[in-house]
FILOTOR-891260 format. One line per 3 residues: number of its first residue (from 1); their letters; for each residue y, x, z of C-alpha. Coordinates in Angstrom, 2 decimals. Layout:
BEGIN
NUM) A) Y:X:Z ~ ...
This chain:
BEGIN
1) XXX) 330.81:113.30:198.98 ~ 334.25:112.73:200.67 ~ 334.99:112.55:204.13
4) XXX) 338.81:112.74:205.61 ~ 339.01:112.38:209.28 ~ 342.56:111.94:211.18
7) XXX) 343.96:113.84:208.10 ~ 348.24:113.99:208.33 ~ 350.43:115.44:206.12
10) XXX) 354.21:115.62:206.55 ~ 357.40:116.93:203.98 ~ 359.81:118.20:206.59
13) XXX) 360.19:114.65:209.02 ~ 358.44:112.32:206.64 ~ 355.15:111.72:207.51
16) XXX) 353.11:110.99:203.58 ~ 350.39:111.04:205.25 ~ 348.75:109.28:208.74
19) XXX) 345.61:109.95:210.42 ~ 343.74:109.20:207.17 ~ 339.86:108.41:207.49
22) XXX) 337.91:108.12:204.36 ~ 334.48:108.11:203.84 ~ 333.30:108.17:199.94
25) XXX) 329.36:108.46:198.94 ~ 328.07:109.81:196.03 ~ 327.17:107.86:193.05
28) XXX) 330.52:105.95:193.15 ~ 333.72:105.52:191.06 ~ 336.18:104.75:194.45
31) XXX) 339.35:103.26:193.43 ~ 342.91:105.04:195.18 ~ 345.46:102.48:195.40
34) XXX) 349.06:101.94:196.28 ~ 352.52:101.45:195.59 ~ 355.07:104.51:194.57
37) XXX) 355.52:106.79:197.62 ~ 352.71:105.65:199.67 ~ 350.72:108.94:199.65
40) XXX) 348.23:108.74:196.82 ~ 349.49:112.16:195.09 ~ 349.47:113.84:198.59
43) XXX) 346.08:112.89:199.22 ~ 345.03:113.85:195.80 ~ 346.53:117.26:196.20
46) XXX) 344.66:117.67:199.82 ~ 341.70:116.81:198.48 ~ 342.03:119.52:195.33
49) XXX) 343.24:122.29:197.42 ~ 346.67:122.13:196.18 ~ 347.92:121.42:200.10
52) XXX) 346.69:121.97:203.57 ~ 346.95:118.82:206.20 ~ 348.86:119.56:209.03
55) XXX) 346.05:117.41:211.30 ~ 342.69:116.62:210.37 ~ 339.93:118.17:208.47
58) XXX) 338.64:117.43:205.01 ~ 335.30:117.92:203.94 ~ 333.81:118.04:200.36
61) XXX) 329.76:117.73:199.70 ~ 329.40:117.62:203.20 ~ 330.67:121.15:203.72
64) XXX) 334.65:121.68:205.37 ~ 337.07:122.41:202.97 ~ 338.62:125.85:205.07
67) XXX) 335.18:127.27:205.44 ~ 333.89:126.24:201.79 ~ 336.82:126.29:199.50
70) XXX) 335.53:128.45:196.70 ~ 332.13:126.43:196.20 ~ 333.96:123.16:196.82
73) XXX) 336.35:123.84:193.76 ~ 333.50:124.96:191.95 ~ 331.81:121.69:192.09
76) XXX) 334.98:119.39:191.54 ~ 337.09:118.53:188.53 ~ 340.41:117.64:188.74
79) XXX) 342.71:115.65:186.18 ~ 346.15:115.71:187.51 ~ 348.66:112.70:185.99
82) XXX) 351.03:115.33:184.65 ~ 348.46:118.32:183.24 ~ 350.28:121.41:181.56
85) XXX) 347.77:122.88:178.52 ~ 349.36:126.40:177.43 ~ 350.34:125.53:173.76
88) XXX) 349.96:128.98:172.01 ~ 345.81:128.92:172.31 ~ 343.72:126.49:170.17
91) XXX) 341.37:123.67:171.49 ~ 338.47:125.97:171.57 ~ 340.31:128.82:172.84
94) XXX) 341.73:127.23:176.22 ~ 338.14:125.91:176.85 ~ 336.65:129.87:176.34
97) XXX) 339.20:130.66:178.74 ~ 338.35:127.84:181.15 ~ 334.82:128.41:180.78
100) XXX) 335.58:132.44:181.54 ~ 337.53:131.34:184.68 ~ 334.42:129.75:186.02
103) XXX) 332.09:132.59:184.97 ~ 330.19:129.87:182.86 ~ 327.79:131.58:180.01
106) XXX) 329.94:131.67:176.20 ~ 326.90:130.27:174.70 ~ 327.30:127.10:177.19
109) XXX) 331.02:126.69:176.88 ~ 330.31:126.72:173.39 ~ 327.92:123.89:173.36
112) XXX) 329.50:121.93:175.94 ~ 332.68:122.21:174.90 ~ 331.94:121.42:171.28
115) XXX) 330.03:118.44:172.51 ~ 333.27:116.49:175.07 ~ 335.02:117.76:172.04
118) XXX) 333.15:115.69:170.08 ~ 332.89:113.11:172.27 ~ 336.82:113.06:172.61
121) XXX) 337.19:112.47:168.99 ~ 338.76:116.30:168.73 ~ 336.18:117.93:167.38
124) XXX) 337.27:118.45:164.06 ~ 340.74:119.89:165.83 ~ 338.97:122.68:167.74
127) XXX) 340.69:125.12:165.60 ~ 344.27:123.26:166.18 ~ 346.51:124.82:168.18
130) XXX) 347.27:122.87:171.59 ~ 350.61:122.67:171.24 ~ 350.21:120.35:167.81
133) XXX) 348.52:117.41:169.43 ~ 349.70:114.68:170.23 ~ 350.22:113.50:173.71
136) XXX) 346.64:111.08:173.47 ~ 345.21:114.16:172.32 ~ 346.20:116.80:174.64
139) XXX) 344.89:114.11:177.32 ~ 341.54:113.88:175.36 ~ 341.22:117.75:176.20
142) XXX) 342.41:117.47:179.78 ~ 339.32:115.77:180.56 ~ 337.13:118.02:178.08
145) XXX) 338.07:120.75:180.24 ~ 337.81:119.42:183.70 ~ 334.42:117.81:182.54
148) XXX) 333.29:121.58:181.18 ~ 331.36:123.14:184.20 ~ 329.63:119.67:184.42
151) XXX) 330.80:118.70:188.19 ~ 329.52:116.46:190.40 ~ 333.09:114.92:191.58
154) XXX) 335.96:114.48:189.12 ~ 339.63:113.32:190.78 ~ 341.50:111.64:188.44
157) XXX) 345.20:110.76:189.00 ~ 346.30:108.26:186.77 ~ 343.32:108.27:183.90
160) XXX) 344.68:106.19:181.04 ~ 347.75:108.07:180.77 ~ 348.49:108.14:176.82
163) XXX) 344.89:107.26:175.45 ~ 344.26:104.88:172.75 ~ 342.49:102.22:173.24
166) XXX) 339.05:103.56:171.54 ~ 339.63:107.20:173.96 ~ 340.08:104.30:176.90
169) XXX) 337.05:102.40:176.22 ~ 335.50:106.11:175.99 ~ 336.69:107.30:179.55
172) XXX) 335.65:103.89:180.80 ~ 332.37:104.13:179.78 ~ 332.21:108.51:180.31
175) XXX) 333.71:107.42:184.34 ~ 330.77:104.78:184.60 ~ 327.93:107.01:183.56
178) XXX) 329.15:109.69:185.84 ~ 329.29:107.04:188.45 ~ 325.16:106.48:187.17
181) XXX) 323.59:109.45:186.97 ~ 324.59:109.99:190.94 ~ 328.10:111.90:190.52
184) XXX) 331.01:110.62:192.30 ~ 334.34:109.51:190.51 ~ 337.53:109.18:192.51
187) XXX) 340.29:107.48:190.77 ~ 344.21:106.96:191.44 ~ 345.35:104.39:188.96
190) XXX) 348.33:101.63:188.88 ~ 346.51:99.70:186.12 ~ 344.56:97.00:188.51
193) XXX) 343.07:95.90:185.30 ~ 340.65:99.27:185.46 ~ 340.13:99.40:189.02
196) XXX) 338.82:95.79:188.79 ~ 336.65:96.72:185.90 ~ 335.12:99.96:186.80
199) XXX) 335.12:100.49:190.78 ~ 332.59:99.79:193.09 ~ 334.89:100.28:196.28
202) XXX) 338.30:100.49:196.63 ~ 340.83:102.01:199.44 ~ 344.70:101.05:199.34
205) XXX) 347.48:102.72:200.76 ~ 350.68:101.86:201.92 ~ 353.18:103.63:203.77
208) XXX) 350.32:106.83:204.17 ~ 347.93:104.66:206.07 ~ 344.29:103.50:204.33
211) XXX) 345.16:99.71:205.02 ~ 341.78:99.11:203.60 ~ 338.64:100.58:202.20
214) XXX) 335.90:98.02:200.84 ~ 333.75:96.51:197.95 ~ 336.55:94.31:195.83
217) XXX) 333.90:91.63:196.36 ~ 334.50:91.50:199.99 ~ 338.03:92.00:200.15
220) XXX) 338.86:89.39:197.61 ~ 336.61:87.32:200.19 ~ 337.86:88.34:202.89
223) XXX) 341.58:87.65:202.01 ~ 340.63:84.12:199.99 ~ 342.03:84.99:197.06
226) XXX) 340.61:83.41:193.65 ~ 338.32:85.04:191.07 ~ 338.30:88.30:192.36
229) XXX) 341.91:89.15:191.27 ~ 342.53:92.45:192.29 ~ 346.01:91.91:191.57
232) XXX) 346.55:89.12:194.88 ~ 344.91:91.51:196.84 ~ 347.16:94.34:195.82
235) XXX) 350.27:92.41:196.34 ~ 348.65:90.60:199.69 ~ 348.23:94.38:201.17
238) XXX) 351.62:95.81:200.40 ~ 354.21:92.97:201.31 ~ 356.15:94.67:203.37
241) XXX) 359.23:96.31:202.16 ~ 359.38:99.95:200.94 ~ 361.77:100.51:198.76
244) XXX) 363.54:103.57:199.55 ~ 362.42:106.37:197.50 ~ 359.96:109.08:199.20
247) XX) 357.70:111.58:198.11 ~ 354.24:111.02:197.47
């Protein structure tokens, strides 16, 4: 579903990136983790499209990203950690114009969109303009509308951002039935508590180099700590200093 190979990115003479190889299958909610400024976002926004690696190729679905861009995006969905709705449209109304974007049939967006609507406890807000909800809300509709053309990889950065704990336990379950049905999640998240619960590999960064990529069960194993805990292997991985503030 994912493959990097000797992907670098650099701002200027800081390298954010470092021959990054990552290999992610289908069917499978991969954890992204790693402390601030270690390269997560710029990864993120390499794999969207956002940014082009200086070194290295990136390929999506088994197809390269510069000779398939178009019908890569068309098959991803992307939840940024900071989305920006336009406020002056109503629920229903940014979706139509989602749905639009992606040429996808009215009568579908209709359906579909009523139905994550629902889902998302906003149904009975569809008629609301955007720019009354509240910030659990607006997050609620983020992934309504990256869920909408029904894609078979979502990139979330960051996925609990503002939900309540009932939209939480919704997305946990919504990632893991994605995850199910043969779709392939990949998530950037600081809460270890989720990555523990809901990934079945994880790959941690640190200073822009994957300084591992493996089953939790065999890297809590492999670096004897106790009970799994996510949080020793976290802390285990990133000792070394890095404190000075970079981009990521």
């Amino acid at each position: 579903m994912i493959r990097m190979t000797g992907v670098t990115k650099s701002y200027q003479n800081f390298v954010a990136v470092k021959d990054m190889d990552l290999h992610v299958p289908a069917g499978m909610v991969f954890g992204f983790l790693g402390p601030n400024g270690a390269g997560k976002t710029t990864t993120i926004r390499m794999l969207t499209g956002i940014l082009e690696p200086d070194k290295g190729e990136i390929a999506l679905f088994d197809k390269p990203y510069k000779k398939h861009r178009n019908e890569i995006l068309n098959r991803m969905g992307y939840i940024p950690d900071r989305p920006f709705l336009y406020g002056k449209l109503t629920v229903m109304e940014l979706l139509r114009f989602l749905g639009s974007l992606r040429r996808i049939p009215a009568k579908v967006v209709e359906e579909r969109g009523m139905k994550l609507l629902k889902q998302f406890q906003l149904g009975e807000f569809s008629n609301q303009l955007v720019e009354r909800l509240s910030h659990g809300m607006r997050q609620k509709l983020v992934f309504s509308a990256a869920l909408l053309h029904n894609p078979d990889l979502l990139i979330v950065d960051e996925p609990m951002v503002g939900l309540d704990p009932r939209a939480a336990k919704n997305v946990k379950k919504l990632i893991r039935d994605l995850a199910d049905s043969g779709k392939t999640v990949f998530m950037s998240t600081h809460t270890l508590e989720v990555a523990a619960a809901l990934c079945d590999r994880v790959g941690i960064i640190h200073g822009g180099k994957l300084v591992t990529d493996e089953t939790l069960p065999n890297l809590t194993q492999r670096l004897a700590t106790k009970d799994g805990d996510l949080e020793a292997v976290f802390l285990a991985l990133t000792q070394e200093k890095h404190d000075e503030a970079v981009p990521e």
